[in-house]
C-alpha positions in Angstrom: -133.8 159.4 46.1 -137.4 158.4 44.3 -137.4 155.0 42.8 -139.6 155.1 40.2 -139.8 151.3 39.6 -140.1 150.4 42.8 -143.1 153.2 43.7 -144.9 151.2 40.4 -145.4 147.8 43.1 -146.2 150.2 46.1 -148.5 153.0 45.0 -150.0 151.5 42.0 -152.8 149.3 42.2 -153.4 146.5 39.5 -156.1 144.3 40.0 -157.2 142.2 37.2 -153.6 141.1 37.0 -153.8 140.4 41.1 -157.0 138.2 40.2 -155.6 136.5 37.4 -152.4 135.8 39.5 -154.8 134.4 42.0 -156.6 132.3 39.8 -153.9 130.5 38.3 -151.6 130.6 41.1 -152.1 125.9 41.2 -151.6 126.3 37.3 -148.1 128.4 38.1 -147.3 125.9 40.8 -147.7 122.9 38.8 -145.5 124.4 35.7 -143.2 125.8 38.1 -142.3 122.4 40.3 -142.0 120.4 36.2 -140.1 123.2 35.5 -137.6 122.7 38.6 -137.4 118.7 38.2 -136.6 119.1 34.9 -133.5 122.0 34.7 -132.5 121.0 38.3 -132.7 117.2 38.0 -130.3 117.0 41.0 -132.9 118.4 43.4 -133.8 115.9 45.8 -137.2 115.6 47.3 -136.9 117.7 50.3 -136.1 120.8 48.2 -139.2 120.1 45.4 -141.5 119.5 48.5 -140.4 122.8 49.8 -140.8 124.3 46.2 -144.9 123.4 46.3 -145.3 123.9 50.1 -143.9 127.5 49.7 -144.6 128.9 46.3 -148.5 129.7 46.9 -147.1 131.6 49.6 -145.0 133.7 47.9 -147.8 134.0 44.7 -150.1 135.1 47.3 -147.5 137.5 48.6 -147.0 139.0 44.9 -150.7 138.8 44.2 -151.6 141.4 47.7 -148.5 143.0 46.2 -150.0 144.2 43.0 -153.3 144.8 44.2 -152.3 147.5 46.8 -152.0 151.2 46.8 -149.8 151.4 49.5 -146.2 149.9 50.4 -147.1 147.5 53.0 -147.8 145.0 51.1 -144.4 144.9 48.8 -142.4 144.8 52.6 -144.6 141.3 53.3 -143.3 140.4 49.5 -139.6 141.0 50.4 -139.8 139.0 54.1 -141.6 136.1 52.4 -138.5 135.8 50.0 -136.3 136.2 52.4 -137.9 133.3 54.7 -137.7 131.3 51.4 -133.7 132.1 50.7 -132.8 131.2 54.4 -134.5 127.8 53.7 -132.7 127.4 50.2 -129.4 128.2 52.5 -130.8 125.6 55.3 -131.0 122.7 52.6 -127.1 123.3 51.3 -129.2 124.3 48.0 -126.7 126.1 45.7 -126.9 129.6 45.0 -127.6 129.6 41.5 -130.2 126.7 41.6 -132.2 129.5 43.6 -131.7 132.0 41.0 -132.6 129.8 38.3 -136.3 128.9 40.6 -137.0 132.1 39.9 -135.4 132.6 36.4 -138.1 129.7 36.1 -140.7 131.4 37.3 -140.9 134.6 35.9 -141.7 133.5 31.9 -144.9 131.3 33.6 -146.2 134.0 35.7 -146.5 136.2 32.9 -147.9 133.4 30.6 -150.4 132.0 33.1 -152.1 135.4 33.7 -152.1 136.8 30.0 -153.8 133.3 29.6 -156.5 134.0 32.4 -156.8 137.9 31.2 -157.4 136.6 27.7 -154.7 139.6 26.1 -151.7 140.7 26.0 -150.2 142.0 29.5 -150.2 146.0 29.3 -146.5 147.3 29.4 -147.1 148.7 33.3 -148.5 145.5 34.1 -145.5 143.5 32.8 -143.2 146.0 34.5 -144.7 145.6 37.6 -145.2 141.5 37.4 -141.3 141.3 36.7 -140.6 144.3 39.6 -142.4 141.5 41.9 -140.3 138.3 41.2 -137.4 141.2 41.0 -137.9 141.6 44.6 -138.7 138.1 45.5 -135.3 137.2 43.7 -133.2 139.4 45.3 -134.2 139.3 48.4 -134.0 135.7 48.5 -130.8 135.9 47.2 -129.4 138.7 49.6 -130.6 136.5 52.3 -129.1 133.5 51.3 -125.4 135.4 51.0 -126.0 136.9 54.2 -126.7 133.7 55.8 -123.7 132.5 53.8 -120.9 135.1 54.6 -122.4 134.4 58.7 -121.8 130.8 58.5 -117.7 131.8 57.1 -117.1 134.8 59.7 -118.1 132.2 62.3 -115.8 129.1 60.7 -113.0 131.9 60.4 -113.4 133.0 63.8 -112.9 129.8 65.0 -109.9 128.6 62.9 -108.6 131.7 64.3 -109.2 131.0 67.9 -108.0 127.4 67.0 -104.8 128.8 65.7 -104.3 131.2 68.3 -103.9 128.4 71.0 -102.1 125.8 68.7 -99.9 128.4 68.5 -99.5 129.3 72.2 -99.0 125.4 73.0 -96.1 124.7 70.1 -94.4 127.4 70.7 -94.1 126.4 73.9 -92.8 123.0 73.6 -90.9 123.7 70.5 -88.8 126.3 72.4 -88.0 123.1 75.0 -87.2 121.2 72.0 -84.6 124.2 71.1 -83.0 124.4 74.2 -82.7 120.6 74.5 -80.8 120.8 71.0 -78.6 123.3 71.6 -77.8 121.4 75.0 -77.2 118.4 72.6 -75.1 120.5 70.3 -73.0 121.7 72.9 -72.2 118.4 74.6 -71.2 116.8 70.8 -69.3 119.4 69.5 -66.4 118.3 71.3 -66.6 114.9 69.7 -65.8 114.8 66.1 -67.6 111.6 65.5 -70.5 113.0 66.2 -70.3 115.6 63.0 -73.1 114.1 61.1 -75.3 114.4 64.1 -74.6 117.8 64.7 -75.5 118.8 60.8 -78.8 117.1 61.6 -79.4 118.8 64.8 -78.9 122.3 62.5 -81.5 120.8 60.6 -84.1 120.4 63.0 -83.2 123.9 64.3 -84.0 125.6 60.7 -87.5 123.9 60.5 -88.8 124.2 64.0 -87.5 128.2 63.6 -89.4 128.1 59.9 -92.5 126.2 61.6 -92.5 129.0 64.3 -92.1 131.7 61.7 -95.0 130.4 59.8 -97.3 130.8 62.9 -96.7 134.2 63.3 -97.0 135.5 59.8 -100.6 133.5 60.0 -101.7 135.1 63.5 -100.1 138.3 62.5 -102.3 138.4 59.5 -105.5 137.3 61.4 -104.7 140.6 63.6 -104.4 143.0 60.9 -107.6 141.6 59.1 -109.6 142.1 62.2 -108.0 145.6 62.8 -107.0 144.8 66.2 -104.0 146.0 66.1 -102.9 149.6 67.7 -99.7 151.8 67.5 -97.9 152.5 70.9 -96.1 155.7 69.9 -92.5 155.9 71.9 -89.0 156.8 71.7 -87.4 153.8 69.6 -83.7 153.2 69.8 -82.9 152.2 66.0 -79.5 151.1 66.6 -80.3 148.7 69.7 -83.5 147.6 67.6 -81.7 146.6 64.8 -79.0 144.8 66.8 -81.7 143.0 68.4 -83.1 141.4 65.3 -79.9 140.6 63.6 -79.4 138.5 66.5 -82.6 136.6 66.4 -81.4 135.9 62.8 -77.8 134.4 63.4 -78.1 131.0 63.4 -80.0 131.4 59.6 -77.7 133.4 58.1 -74.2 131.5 59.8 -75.9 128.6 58.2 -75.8 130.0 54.8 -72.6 131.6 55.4 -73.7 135.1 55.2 -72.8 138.1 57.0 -74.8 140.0 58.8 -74.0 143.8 59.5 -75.8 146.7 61.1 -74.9 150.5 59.7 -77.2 152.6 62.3 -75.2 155.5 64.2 -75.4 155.6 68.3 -78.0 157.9 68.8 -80.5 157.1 66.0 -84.3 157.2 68.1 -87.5 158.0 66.4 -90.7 158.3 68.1 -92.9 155.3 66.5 -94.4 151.4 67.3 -91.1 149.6 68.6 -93.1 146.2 67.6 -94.4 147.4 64.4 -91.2 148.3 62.7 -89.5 144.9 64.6 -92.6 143.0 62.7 -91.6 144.8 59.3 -87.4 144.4 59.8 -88.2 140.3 60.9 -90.1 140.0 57.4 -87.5 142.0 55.5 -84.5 140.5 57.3 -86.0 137.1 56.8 -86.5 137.1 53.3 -82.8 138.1 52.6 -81.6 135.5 54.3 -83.5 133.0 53.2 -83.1 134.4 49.0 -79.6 134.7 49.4 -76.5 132.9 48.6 -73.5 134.6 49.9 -71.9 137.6 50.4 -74.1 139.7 53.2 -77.1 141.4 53.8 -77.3 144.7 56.0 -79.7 146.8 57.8 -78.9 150.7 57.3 -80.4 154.0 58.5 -80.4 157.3 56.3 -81.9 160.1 58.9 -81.2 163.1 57.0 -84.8 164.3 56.8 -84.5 163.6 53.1 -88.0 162.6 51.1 -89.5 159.3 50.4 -88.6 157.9 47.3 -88.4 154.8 44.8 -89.5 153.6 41.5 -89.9 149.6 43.2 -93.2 148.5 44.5 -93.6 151.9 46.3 -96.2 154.1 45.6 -93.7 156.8 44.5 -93.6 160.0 45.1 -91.8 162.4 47.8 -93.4 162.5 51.1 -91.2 163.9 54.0 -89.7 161.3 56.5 -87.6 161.3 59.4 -85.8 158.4 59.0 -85.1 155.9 56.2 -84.4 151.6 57.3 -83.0 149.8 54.5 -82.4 146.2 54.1 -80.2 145.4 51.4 -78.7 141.9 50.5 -76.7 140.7 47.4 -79.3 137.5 46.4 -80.6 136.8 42.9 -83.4 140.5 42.6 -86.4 140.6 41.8 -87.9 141.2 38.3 -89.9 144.3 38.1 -93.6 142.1 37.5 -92.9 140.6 40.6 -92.1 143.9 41.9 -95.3 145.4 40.6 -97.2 143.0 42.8 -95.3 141.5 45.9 -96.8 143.3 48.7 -100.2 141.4 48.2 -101.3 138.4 50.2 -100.5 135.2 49.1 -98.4 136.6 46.6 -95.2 134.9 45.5 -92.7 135.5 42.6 -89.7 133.1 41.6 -88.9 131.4 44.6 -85.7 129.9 44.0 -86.7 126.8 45.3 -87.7 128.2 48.9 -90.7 127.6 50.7 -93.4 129.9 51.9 -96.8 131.3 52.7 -96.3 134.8 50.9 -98.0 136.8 53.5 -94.4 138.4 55.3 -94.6 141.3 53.0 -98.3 141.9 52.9 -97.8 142.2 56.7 -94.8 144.2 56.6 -96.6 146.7 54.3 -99.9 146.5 56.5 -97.4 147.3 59.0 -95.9 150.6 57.6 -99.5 151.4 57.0 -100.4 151.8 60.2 -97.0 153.9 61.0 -97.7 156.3 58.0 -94.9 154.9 57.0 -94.1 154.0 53.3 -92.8 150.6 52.2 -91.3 150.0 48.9 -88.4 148.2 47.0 -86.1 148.2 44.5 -84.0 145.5 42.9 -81.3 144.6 40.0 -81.9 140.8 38.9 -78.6 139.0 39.7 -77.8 141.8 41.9 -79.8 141.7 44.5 -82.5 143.9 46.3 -83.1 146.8 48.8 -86.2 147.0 50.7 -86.5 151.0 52.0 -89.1 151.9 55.0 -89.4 155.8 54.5 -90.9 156.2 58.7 -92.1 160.1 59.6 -91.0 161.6 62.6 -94.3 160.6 64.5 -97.1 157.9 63.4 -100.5 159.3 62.4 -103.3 159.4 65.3 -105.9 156.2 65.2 -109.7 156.9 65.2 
């Protein structure tokens, strides 16, 4: 597509405003550097240095700019400012401070040459004197971003790695530390004096399972950012699946008194990501635990090739599944603005007082993504909540 502006800098030649741009260019310095010490008083004198030992560079640049026929030129124009924005980025010199340099600039460019020409600039010439500090500002700015957004991908990457092997090495010894308490539970149970100890002992074994939780939710959600995670399509056994992961949650919920049940019929298999769907029943399973008070909270299974369904935090609509996994738990609901919204990172309605990072369900739904599958909710408050997974009968191919 023809830009029109931009053709004006490289195919139009204007040289009396080239020579007048030349001849004032230690006028425009001068302005340009009182200019910056006054609006940017903050500056210190590295960055004004770097303002006079660099601008008559990047006059000259505009100054070949103008006076050519032929695109060249303009190219040199954009490199120069992007040699200057990796030098703003260098110095820690904020982003706007480098816009407003050239904010600065532009009104004295334009006053300094219709001084030297002695008249009024012509409207081209105007155009293509503000076209030039155009360029030179945004390049210098897209520069300095890029540099910016390189510096964060690398800190981020490393935090990541950082994480990654905390991880490894506390989970490690924190499992030691779990089997050395339930060691220490077993041999004081039979004491009754030792009561208060054992309460404590519960204690340390809900936060080291919170703390190990909490890693996972993190790592997991470092994995899906970075798209590194794959679907294994295979023949899942529902039933033995959701057996599993009610028994990883049995000492939270016999904590809170709550009952646990499964309602999956022998036979229930599905061809999907065995991990996938054990990462989105953990999140679901977890949070119904932890928001509930009594009564109990059950995982079910509908497989009667019905459709997809929901007027929750689902997106709606009917499309066909195989199978339907439902966790459902009697806590205190979820209002429908929280409902509107839960699914997203970080996010976090009325909390009752519990703890969190609010990235389970962005996971979970990340999750389902992945499987084709559709996550949604619905919820009564003071009733309690059901979280559905509609899964099809087999997960969509990866590119």
């Amino acid at each position: 597509m023809k830009n029109w502006s931009m053709d004006l800098l490289k195919y139009r030649a204007f040289p009396e405003l080239a020579a007048a741009l030349r001849a004032r260019r230690d006028a425009v310095i001068d302005r340009w550097q009182h200019a910056v010490q006054q609006t940017l008083p903050a500056a210190n004198e590295l960055t004004l240095k770097d303002v006079r030992n660099r601008l008559p560079d990047t006059v000259a640049s505009m100054a070949d700019a103008l006076e050519a026929d032929e695109p060249k030129p303009t190219k040199d124009l954009m490199d120069q400012a992007m040699a200057h924005g990796e030098k703003r980025f260098d110095q820690n010199f904020p982003l706007a401070e480098l816009m407003i340099e050239y904010c600065l600039l532009r009104p004295i460019l334009i006053e300094e040459c219709a001084a030297h020409l002695d008249r009024v600039l012509t409207i081209e010439e105007a155009q293509a004197l503000n076209l030039a500090v155009d360029i030179a500002c945004r390049r210098g700015v897209i520069t300095y971003v890029t540099q910016q957004k390189a510096e964060m991908q690398a800190l981020v990457e490393a935090q990541t790695k950082y994480l990654s092997f905390l991880s490894h090495d506390l989970r490690g010894n924190l499992n030691g530390v779990l089997l050395m308490i339930e060691v220490l539970r077993r041999d004081l149970a039979a004491e009754p004096k030792f009561g208060d100890s054992l309460e404590d002992l519960d204690v340390m074994r809900r936060a080291i399972l919170e703390t190990v939780g909490t890693m996972d939710r993190f790592l997991h959600a470092e994995r899906f950012r970075k798209g590194k995670v794959q679907v294994k399509p295979a023949a899942v056994d529902l039933k033995a699946l959701a057996n599993e992961i009610v028994g990883q949650f049995s000492y939270q919920a016999k904590d809170k008194d709550l009952s646990l049940k499964v309602e999956v019929n022998d036979g229930a298999l599905i061809t999907s990501d065995r991990e996938l769907i054990t990462m989105i029943l953990q999140n679901l399973l977890g949070n119904a635990i932890k928001y509930s008070r009594q009564g109990e909270v059950r995982i079910a299974c509908e497989s009667d090739g019905g459709g997809g369904g929901g007027d929750g935090a689902g997106d709606g609509g009917g499309t066909a599944r195989a199978c339907r996994l439902s966790v459902i738990d009697h806590g205190p609901g979820i209002d429908k603005d929280a409902l509107a919204k839960m699914f997203q990172p970080f996010s976090r309605g009325e909390t009752h007082g519990q703890s969190g990072t609010g990235l389970g369900l962005s996971i979970a739904r990340q999750a389902a993504d992945l499987l084709g599958a559709k996550l949604w909710a619905e919820s009564t408050p003071g009733q309690g909540s059901a979280f559905h997974l509609d899964l099809p009968s087999q997960p969509p191919t990866q590119s």
